[in-house]
N, C-alpha and C positions, 0 to 999 in steps of 0.2 A: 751638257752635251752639244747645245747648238752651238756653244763655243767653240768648240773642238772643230766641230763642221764647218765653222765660220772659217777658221783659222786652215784646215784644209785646202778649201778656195781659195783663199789666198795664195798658199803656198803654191799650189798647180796652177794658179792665173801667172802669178812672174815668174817660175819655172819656164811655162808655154812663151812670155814674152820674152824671155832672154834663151829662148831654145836649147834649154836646159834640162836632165834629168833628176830629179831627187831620189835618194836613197835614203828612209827611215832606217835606224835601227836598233832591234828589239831584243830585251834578253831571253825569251823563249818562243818555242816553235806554238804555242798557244797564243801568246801577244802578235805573233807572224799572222797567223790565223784572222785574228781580228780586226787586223788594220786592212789587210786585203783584206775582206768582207768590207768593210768600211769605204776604202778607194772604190772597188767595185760599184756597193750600192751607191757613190757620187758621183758614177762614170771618172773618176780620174785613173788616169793611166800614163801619166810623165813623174809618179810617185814609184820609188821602187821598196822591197820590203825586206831589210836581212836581220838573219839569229847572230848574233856577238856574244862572248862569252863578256859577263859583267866584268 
């Protein structure tokens, strides 16, 4: 998991540096769910989160 989290900050560090927004996305409104909980508890907010059909 600190993996994931690692790799998070990353992604919103050069996101923010190249003033950019990211769009995860996820195949259910429950994977939806978890990643925002996840952005949130790491304050990021230049991550966006969408349901796709697989």
């Amino acid at each position: 998991m600190a993996n994931a989290r690692a790799q998070v900050l990353r992604q919103s560090e050069v996101l923010a540096q190249n003033r950019l927004i990211g769009l995860w996305e996820v195949p259910t409104p429950v994977q939806k769910v978890k990643a925002l909980k996840l952005l949130r508890r790491m304050n990021v907010s230049n991550i966006h989160v969408k349901v796709v059909k697989p």
